[in-house]
C-alpha positions in Angstrom: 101.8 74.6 105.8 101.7 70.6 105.8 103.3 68.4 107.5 106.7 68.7 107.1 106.5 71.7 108.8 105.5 70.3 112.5 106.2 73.0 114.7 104.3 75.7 113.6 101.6 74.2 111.8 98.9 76.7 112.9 101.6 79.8 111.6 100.0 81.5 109.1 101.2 80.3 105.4 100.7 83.6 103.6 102.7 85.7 105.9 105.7 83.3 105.7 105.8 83.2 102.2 105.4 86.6 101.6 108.4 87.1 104.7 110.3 84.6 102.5 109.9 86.1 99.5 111.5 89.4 101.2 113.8 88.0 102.4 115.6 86.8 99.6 115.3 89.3 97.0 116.3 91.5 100.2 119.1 89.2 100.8 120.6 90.6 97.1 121.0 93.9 98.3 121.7 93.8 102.0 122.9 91.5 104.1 121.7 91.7 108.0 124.2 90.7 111.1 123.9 87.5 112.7 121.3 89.0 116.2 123.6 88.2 119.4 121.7 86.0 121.7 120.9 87.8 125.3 121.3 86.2 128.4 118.7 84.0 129.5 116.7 86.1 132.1 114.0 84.6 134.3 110.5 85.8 133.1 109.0 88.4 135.8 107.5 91.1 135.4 110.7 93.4 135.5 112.1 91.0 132.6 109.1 91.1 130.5 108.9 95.1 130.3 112.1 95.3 129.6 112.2 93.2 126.8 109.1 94.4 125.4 109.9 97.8 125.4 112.5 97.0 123.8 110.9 94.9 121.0 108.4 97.9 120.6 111.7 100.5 120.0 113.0 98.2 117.7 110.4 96.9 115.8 109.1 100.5 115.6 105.6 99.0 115.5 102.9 101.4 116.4 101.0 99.6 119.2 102.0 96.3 121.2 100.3 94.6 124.0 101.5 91.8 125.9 100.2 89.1 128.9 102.0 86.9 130.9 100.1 84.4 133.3 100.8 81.1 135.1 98.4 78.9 136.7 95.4 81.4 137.5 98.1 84.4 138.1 98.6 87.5 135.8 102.6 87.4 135.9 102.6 90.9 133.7 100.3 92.7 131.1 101.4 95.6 129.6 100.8 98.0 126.3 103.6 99.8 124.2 103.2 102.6 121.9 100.0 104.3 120.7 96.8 102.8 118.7 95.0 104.9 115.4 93.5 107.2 117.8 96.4 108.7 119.3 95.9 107.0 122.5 98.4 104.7 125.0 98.2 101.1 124.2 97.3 99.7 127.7 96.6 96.2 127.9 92.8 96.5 128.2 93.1 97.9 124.1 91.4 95.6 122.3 93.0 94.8 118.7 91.5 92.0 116.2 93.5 88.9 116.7 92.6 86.7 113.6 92.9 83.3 113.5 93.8 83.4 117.3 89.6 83.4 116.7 90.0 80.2 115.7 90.7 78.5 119.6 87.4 80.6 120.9 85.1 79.3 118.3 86.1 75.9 118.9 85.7 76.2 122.7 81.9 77.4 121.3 81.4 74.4 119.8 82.6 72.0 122.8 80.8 73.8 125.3 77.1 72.6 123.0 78.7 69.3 122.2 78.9 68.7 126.3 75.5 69.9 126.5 74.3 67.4 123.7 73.6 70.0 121.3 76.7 69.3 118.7 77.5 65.8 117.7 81.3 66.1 117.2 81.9 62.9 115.4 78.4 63.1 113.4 78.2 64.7 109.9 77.6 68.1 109.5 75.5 68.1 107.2 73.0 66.2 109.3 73.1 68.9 112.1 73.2 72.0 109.3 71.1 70.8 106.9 71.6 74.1 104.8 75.6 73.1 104.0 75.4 71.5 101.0 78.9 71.4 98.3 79.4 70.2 94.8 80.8 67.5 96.1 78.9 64.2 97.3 81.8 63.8 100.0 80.9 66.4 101.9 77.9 65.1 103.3 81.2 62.9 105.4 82.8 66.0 107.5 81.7 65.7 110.5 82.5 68.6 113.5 85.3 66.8 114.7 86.7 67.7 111.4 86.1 71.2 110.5 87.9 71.8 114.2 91.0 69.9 112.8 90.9 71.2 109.5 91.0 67.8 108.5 87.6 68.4 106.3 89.3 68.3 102.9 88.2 72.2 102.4 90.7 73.9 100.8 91.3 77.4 99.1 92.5 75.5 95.5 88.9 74.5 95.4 86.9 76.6 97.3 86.3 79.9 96.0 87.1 82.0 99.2 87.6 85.1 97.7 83.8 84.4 96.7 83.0 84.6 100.2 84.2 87.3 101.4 81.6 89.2 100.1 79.3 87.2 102.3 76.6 89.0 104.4 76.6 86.5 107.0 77.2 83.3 108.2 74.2 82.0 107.1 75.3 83.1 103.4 78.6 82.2 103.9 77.5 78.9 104.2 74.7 78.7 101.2 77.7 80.0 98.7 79.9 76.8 99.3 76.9 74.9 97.4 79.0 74.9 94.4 82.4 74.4 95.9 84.5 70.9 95.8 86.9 69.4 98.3 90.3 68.5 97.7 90.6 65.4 99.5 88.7 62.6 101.5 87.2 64.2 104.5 89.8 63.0 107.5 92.6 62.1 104.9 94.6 64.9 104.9 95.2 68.5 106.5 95.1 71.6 105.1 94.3 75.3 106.6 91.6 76.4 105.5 89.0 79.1 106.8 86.1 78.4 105.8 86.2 75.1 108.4 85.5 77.4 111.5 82.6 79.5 109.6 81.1 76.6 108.7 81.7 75.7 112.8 80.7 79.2 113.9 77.2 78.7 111.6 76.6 75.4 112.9 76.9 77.0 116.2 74.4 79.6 115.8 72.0 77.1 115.0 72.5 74.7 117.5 71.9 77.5 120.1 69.4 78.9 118.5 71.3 82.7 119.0 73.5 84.7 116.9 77.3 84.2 116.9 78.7 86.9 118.7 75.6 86.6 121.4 76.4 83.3 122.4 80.4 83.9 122.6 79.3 87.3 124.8 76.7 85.2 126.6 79.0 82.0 126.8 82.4 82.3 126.3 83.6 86.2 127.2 81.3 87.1 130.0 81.5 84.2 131.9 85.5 84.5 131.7 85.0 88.4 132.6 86.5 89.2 129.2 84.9 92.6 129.1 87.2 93.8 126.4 85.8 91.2 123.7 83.8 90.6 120.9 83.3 89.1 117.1 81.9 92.8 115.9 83.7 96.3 115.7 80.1 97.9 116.9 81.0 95.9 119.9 84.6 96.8 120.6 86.7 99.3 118.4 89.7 98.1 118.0 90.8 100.9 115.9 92.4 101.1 112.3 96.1 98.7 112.0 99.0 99.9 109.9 101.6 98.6 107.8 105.0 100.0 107.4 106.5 100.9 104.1 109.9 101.6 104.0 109.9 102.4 107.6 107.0 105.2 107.3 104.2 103.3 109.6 100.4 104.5 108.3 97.1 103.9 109.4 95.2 102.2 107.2 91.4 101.3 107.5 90.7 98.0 105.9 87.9 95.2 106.3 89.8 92.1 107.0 91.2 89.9 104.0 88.9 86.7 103.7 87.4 87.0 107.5 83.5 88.0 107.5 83.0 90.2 110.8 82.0 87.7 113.2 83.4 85.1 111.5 84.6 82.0 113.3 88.0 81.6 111.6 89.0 85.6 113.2 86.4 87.8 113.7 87.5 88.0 117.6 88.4 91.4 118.9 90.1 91.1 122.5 92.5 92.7 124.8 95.6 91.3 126.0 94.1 91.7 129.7 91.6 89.4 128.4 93.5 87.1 126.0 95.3 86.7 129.9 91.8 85.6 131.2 91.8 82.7 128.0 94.8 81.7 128.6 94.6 80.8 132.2 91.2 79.2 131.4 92.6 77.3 128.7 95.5 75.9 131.4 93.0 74.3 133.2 92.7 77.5 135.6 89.9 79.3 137.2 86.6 79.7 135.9 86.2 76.5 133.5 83.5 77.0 130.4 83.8 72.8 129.8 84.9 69.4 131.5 88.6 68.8 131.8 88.5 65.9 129.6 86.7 68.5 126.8 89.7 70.7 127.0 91.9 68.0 127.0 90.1 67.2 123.9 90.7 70.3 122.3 94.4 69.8 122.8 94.4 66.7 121.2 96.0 66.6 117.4 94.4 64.8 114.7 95.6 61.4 113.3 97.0 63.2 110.7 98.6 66.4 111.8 99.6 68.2 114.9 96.8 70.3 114.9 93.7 70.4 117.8 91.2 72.3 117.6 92.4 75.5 116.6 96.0 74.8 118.2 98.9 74.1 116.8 100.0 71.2 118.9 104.2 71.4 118.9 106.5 68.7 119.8 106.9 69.9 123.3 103.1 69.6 124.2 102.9 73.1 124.1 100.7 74.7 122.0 100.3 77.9 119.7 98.0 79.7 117.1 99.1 83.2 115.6 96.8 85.4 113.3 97.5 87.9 110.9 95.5 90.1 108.9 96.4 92.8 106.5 97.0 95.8 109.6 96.9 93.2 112.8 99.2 90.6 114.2 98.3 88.3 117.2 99.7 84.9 118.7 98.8 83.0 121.8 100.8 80.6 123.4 100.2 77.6 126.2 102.4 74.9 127.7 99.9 72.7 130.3 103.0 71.7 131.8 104.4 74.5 133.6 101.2 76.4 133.5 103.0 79.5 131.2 100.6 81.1 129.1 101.8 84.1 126.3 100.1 86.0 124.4 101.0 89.2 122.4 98.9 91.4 120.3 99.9 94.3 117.6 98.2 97.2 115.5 101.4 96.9 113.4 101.6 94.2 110.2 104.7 94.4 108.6 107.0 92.0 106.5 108.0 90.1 109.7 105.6 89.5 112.7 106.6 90.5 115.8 104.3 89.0 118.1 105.4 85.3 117.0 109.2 86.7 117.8 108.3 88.0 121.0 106.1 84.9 121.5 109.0 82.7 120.9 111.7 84.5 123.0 109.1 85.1 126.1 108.5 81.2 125.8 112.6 80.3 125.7 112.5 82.8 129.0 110.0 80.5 130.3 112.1 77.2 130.0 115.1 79.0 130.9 116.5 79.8 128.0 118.3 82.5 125.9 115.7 84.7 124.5 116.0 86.2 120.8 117.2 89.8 120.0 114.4 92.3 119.7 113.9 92.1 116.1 111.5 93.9 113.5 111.8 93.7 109.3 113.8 96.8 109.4 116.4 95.3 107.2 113.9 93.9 105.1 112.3 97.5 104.3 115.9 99.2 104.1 116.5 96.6 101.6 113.7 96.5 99.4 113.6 100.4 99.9 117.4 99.9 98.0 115.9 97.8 95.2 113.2 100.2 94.2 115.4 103.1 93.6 117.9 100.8 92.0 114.7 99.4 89.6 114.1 103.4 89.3 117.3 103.9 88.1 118.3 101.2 85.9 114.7 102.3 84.2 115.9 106.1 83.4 118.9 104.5 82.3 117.3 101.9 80.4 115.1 104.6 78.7 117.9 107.2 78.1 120.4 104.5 76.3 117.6 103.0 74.0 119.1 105.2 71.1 122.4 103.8 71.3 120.6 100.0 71.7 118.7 100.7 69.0 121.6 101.2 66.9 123.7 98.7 67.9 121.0 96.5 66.2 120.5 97.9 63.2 120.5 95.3 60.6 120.2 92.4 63.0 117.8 89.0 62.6 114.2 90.0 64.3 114.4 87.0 66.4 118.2 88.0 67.7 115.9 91.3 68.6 113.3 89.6 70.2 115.3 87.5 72.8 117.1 90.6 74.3 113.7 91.8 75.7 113.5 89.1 77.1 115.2 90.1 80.4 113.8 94.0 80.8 110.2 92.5 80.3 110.8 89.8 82.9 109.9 91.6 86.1 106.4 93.0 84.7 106.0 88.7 84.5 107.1 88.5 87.6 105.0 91.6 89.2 101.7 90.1 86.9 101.6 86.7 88.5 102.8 88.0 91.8 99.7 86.6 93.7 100.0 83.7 92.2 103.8 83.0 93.2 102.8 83.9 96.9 99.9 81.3 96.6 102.6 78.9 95.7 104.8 79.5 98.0 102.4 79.5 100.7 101.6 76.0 100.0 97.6 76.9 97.9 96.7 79.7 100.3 94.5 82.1 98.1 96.1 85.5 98.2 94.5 88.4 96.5 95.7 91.7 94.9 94.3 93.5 97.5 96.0 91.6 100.5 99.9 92.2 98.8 99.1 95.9 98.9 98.8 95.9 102.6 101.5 94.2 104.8 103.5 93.5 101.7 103.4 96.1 100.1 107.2 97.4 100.0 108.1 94.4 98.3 104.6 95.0 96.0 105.7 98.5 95.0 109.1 97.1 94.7 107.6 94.8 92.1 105.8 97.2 90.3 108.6 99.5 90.0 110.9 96.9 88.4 107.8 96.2 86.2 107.6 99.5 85.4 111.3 100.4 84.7 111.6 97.1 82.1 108.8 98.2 80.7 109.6 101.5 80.1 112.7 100.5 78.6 111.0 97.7 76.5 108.8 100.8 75.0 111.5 103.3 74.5 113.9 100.3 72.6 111.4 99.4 70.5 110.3 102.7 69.5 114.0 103.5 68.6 114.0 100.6 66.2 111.5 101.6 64.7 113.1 105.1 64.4 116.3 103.5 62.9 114.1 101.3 60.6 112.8 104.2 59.5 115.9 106.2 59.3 117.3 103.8 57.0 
């Protein structure tokens, strides 16, 4: 997402496009109603549940979680559904939150740059002497710039599927030595993960303690978040699911491009917790740096509206969401009125839920109409639809490759040629599938592996059609050479 797309810069790029991509081959098939609007209804507790539960019935997503506060007050925190164990979602159930990560390890780094241990506007590379890139401009990023994602790091050249393989920060870091940038550090923005691994590294080593101890030590026990942590030996939070075609399943999974412990969403949390965050980062109760360092924080960069690790929206509001392959988070702050949001979900489907719910508990909040309770039920009917449409039009394809066959008997080869053309089109299509995505999401690297978890109705989708023109390539072809031989 760049900067044309000003309101949700922090919204994940890869879930949208996939979503998009859904959405309109869905779109062929099925056609969903225009949602009615609800009534705008005051945010209280009462309203909240209400509109939760209903989300959660709707959506049909397996576990939700939900906090409310304003000022230093809890206005509601609740839990819907069940998480992988079988047990009630309350909100003290933690759930990995993803690049939500992203706020916490840059309210790491501020709380050693106010103790003079981080220069924020000083290279990195003179404060990590171990990062080191392909790239003589890299010895320009300085912290400031990581925290903005303003570095020039980006996943066109930086292998990040590479580093997910990493055993640690510390070798996360050594295995950008051969990486590049893809512009002049503080030219240009671009989301990119690596920026707060890099951040969460230097942190380690400017407090002289592993990551996760100094966010325990630091960050979530002096906020009393008791439910938190950057490692599932810390905190369970359980296995996520996905739904395909409606059937929701379990699925165990280490999380796409984020090392555990990571900076850019290695944070597990509770939405009980993510309440205690939010009121700190208001400006309320217990304070882990000066106002002027939080203010800071909140701050975009000259050259998008981006802080550090929040989105910064036109309102003065800000947001971050995180998705991974089975988890869906969002947080949500306006300094103004002192509203804080933030929803959490063991559910990733082909729409997130949390940024809907997000979005319509934040319209409550100014007064507004909030969105219908929404989930990608359409979507999954729809792309459901298509597969058995590519299954059929594939046993037909198959069973009328005689009569094809004949038809062409005696016809130029290159006449031949161009009419399979169209049935080998989808197995294109399905082949350079990641790469569409990564197109679509603006360079995001997306992997095989991540479209076979949230995406993967519209993946099997894909590979059906691919499967069915194939099919029907094989059989036509075989029954002209049958005819050739015939005659």
């Amino acid at each position: 997402m760049h900067a044309n797309e000003p309101h949700h810069p922090a919204r994940p790029r890869l879930a949208k496009g996939l979503a998009a991509t859904a959405t309109a081959l869905a779109a062929l098939v099925l056609t969903a109603p225009a949602a009615a609007a609800a009534p705008a209804t005051e945010l209280t507790p009462e309203s909240i549940d209400a509109y939760m539960s209903d989300l959660h019935e709707t959506s049909g997503v397996p576990g939700l979680s939900v906090v409310v506060t304003r000022g230093d007050e809890v206005v509601h925190a609740a839990g819907y559904g069940h998480d992988s164990n079988g047990d009630a979602v309350t909100a003290d159930t933690p759930f990995r939150v993803a690049s939500v990560s992203k706020s916490f390890t840059a309210m790491a780094v501020m709380i050693l740059a106010e103790e003079g241990a981080i220069a924020l506007d000083e290279p990195v590379a003179d404060q990590l002497p171990e990062f080191t890139m392909a790239d003589p401009r890299a010895a320009e990023i300085t912290v400031r710039q990581l925290l903005n994602q303003t570095s020039g790091f980006s996943d066109t050249t930086i292998d990040v599927v590479e580093l997910e393989d990493s055993s640690s920060l510390e070798d996360y870091v050594a295995r950008l030595a051969d990486d590049a940038l893809a512009t002049d550090p503080g030219t240009d923005w671009e989301y990119c993960n690596p920026n707060f691994n890099v951040a969460a590294r230097l942190v380690e080593v400017a407090s002289g303690q592993p990551f996760e101890t100094f966010m325990a030590e630091r960050v979530f026990g002096p906020l009393g978040m008791g439910h938190s942590a950057t490692r599932d030996e810390l905190v369970d939070p359980g296995l996520g699911y996905n739904n395909l075609f409606g059937l929701w399943t379990a699925r165990g999974v280490e999380p796409d491009g984020m090392l555990d412990n990571s900076g850019s969403g290695g944070v597990i949390t509770s939405a009980a917790d993510m309440g205690k965050w939010l009121i700190t980062q208001n400006g309320e109760g217990p304070q882990l740096v000066s106002e002027a360092g939080l203010a800071e924080m909140h701050t975009p960069s000259a050259v998008q509206d981006y802080g550090m690790g929040w989105g910064v929206e036109p309102a003065g509001t800000l947001v971050h969401s995180g998705n991974l392959m089975t988890f869906n988070a969002v947080e949500w702050i306006d300094p103004e009125s002192g509203y804080g949001i933030a929803v959490l979900t063991n559910g990733a489907g082909m729409t997130d839920v949390t940024y809907t719910a997000m979005e319509s508990l934040a319209a409550m909040a100014n007064g507004d109409e909030p969105g219908k309770p929404s989930g990608d039920g359409m979507i999954q009917l729809a792309l459901a639809a298509l597969t058995v449409v590519a299954v059929a039009l594939g046993v037909l394809g198959v069973a009328r490759s005689r009569r094809w066959a004949a038809k062409r008997r005696g016809r130029p080869e290159w006449r031949i040629a161009l009419r399979f053309i169209p049935v080998l089109l989808p197995a294109v299509l399905f082949l350079s599938y990641p790469t569409l995505v990564s197109l679509i999401s603006n360079g995001r690297t997306v992997t095989w592996l991540s479209v076979f978890y949230f995406a993967i109705p519209l993946t099997l989708m894909l590979l059906t059609a691919a499967l069915a023109g194939t099919a029907t390539a094989i059989a036509r072809l075989l029954r002209l050479r049958s005819v050739g031989s015939a005659a």
